[in-house]
C-alpha positions in Angstrom: 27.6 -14.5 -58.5 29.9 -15.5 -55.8 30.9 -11.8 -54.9 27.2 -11.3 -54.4 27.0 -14.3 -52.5 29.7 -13.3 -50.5 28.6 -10.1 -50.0 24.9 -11.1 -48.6 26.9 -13.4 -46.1 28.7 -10.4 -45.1 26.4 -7.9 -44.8 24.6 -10.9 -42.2 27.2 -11.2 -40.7 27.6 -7.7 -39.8 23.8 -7.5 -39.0 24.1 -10.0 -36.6 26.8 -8.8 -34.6 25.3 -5.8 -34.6 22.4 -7.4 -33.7 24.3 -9.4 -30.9 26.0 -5.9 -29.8 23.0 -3.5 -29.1 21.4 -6.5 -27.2 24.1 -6.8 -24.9 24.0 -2.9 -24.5 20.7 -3.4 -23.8 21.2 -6.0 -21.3 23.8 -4.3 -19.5 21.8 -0.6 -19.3 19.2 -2.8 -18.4 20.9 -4.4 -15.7 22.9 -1.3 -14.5 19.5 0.3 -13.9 17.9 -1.9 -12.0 21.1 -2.2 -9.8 20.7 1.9 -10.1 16.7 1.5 -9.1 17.4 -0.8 -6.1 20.2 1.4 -4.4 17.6 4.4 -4.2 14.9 2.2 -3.1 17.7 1.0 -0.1 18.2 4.7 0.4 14.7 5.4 0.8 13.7 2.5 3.0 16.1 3.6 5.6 16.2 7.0 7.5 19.6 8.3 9.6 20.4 5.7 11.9 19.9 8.9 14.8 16.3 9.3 14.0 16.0 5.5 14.5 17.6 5.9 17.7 16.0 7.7 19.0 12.6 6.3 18.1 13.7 3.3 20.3 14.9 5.5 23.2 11.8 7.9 23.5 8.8 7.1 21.6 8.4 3.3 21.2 6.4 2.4 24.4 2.8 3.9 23.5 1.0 4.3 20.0 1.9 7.3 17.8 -0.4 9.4 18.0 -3.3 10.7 20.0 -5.8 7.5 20.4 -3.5 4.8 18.8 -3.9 6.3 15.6 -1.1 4.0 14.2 -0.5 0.7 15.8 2.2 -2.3 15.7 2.8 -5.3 14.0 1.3 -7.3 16.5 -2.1 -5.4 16.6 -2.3 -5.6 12.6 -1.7 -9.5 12.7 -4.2 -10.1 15.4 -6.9 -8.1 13.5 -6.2 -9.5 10.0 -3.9 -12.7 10.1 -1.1 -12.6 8.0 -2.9 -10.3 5.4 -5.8 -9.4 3.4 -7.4 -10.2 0.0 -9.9 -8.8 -1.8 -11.5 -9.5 -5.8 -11.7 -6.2 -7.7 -15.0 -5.5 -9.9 -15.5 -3.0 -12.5 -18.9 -2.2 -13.2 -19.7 -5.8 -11.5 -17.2 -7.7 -13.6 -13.9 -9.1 -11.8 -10.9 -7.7 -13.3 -8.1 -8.3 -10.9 -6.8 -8.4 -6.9 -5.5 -6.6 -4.1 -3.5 -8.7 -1.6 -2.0 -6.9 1.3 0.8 -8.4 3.7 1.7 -7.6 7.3 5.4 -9.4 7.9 9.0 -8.8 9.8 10.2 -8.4 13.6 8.0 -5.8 16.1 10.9 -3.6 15.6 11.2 -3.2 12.1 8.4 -4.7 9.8 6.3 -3.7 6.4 3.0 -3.3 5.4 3.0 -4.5 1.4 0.1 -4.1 -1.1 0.2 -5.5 -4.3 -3.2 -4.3 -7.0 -3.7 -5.8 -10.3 -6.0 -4.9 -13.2 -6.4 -5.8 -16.5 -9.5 -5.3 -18.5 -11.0 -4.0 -22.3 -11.8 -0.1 -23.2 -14.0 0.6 -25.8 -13.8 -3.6 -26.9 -10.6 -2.3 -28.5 -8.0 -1.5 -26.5 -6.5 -3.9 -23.3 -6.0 -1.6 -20.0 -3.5 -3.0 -17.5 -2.8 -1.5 -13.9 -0.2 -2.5 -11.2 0.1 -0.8 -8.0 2.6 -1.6 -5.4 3.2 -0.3 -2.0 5.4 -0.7 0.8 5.3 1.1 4.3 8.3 0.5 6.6 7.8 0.7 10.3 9.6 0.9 13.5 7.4 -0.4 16.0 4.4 1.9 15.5 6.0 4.6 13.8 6.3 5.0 9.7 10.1 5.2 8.5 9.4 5.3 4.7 6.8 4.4 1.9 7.7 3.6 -1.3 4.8 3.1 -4.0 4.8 2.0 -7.8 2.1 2.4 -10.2 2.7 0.9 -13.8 -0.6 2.2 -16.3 0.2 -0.3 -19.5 4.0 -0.3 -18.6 4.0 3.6 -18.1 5.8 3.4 -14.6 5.5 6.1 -11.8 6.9 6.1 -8.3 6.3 8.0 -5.3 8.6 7.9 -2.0 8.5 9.3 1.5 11.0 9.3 4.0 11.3 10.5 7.7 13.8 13.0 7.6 13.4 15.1 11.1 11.6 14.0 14.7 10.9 16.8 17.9 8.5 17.5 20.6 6.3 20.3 21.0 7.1 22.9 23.4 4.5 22.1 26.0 6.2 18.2 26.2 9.0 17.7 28.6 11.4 15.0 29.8 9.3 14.1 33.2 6.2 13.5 30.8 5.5 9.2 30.1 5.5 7.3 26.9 1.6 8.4 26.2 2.3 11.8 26.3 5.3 11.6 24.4 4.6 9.8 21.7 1.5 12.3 21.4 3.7 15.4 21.5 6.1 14.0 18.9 6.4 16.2 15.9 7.8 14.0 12.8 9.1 15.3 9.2 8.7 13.4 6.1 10.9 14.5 2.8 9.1 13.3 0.2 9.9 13.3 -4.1 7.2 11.6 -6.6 4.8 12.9 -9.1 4.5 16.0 -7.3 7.7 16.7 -6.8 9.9 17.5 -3.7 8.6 18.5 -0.9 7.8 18.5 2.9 5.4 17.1 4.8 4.6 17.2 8.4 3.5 13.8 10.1 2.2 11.6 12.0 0.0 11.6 9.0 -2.1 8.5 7.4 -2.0 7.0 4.1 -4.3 5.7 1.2 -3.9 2.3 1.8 -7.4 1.9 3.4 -6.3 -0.9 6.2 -6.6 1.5 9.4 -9.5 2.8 10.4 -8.0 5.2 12.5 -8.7 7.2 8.6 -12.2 7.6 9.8 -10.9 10.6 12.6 -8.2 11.8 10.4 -8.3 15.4 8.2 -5.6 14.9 6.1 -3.5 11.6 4.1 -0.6 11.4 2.1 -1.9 10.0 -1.7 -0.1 6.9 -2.6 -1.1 7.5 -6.3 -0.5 11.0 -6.9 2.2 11.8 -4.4 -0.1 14.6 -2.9 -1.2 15.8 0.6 -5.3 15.6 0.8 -7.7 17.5 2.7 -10.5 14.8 3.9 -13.4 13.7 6.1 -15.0 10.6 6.1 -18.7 11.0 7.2 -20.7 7.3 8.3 -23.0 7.4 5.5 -25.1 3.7 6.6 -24.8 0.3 8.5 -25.3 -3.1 6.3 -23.8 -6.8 6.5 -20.8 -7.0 4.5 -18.6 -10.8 4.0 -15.8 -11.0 5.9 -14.4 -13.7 4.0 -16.5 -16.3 6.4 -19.6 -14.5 7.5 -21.2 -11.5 7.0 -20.7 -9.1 9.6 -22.1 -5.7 10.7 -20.3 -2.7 8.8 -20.1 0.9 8.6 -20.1 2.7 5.7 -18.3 6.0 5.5 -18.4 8.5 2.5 -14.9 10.6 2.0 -15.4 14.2 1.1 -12.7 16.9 0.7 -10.1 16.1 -1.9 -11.3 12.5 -2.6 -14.7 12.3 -3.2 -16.7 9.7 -4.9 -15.2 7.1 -2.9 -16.5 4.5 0.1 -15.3 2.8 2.3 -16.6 -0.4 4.7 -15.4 -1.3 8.3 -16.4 -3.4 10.7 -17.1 -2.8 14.5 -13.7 -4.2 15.3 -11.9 -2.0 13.1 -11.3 -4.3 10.2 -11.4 -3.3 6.7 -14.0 -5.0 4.6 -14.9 -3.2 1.5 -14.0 0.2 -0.7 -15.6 1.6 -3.9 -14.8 4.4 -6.2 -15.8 6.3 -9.4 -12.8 6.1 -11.8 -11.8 8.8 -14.1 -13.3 7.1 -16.9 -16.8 7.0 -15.0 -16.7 2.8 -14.5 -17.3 1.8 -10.6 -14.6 0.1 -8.8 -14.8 -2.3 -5.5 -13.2 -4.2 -3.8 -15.0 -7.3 -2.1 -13.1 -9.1 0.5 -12.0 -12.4 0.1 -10.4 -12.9 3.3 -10.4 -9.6 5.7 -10.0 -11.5 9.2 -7.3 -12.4 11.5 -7.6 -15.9 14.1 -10.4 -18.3 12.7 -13.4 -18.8 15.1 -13.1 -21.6 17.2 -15.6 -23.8 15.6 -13.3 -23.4 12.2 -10.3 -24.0 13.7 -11.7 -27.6 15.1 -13.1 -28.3 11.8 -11.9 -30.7 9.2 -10.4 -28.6 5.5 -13.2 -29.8 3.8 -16.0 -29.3 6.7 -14.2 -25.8 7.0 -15.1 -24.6 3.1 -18.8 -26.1 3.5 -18.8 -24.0 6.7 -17.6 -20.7 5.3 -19.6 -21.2 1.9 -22.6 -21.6 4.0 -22.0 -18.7 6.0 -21.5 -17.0 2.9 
């Protein structure tokens, strides 16, 4: 009886160190791969210092682009504030948020989007959805992108990196900062879901916030990590909430690559609303919550409380 006592403590014994064993080897993979994950995401938020360089030296003074097609920190903080929220819907039931971020110095600062879902399929099984997104800037041109979707703890990244900057042949040295920065030829590497690759810029992305989209013909996919062909048609004007009042929008209807997907913006350019047909058929949108940048003058004198009966009002 004692030998077979002594034996079940052993046997515990041995269990639990094992136990204690493979728990530190998790911990320590664990922790080795995170330190692992956040030296490529350092690599990938920062381009050869040259490229930077010369960014400052050449093209920094007008918007990139013909049009200011992509603008600077101080133009996106004047238009929206320190960021934008919207409430996410699926077939007219909340199931989560987007908040989006505009924050650093004029010469180096990030645009930061941060999506969550969770809701039922079929009554059975729980659905959760993360998507996170940072573009890096300097001044008004795009350095890097880094996004990270997590479907029920499946995680996929894309990243894009500027890799390579020139001039057409037609631009010269005599030419100003207009001219050059719309002559300017960049070169993105990219590696994600679809691989390595590529990609010739200026080019815009998914993340909805510029309308500059509206002219554009192509964007780089922050979900898929591919290069769409699109063209957003205006498809109807209507009052949309702003997060204070409603306000006169445009609707515009993508076609091309993406299709089943709308998107609102105001006269001034702001972003105000965006719906799509998932995969599984449900309808997605996104209503603003707050989508506006300094607040109107009879606001700002308000009291906090006279404030929310003004806005709820307006609402």
């Amino acid at each position: 009886m004692l030998f077979l006592v002594r034996s079940v403590f052993l046997a515990r014994s041995v269990f639990l160190t094992r136990s204690v064993f493979l728990t530190c080897v998790v911990l320590m993979a664990t922790a080795w791969m995170s330190r692992a994950s956040a030296q490529v995401v350092d690599a990938w938020q920062t381009p050869e210092p040259e490229l930077l360089q010369r960014l400052s030296q050449h093209f920094v003074s007008a918007p990139q682009g013909k049009s200011g097609r992509f603008q600077n920190l101080t133009h996106w903080q004047s238009l929206y504030g320190p960021g934008l929220d919207f409430i996410i819907t699926r077939n007219g039931k909340e199931v989560g948020r987007y908040l989006m971020t505009f924050e650093g110095k004029p010469e180096r600062w990030q645009v930061k989007a941060d999506m969550q879902m969770k809701f039922n399929l079929l009554l059975l099984f729980s659905y959760r959805f993360r998507y996170q997104a940072t573009e890096h800037w300097h001044y008004h041109w795009l350095t890097a992108f880094e996004s990270r979707i997590d479907r029920n703890g499946d995680e996929e990244r894309n990243h894009m990196l500027l890799s390579a900057i020139s001039q057409t042949a037609d631009a010269s040295s005599s030419d100003n900062d207009q001219r050059r920065a719309e002559s300017a030829r960049v070169l993105y590497k990219v590696e994600g879901l679809n691989g390595s690759y590529s990609l010739n810029g200026p080019i815009a992305l998914s993340n909805h916030y510029n309308a500059a989209i509206v002219g554009e013909t192509r964007l780089f996919n922050s979900l898929s990590g591919r290069e769409n062909q699109i063209s957003l048609q205006a498809t109807g004007r209507e009052p949309v909430f702003d997060g204070l009042q409603q306000v006169d929008a445009t609707r515009y209807e993508y076609t091309g690559d993406l299709k089943d997907t709308w998107v609102w913006y105001a006269d001034d350019g702001r972003w105000l609303r965006l719906r799509f047909i998932a995969e599984d058929g449900s309808d997605i949108q996104f209503n603003c919550q707050r989508c506006y940048g300094e607040l109107p003058r009879d606001l700002r004198m308000a009291k906090p409380d006279e404030t929310s009966q003004a806005v709820s009002m307006r609402h």
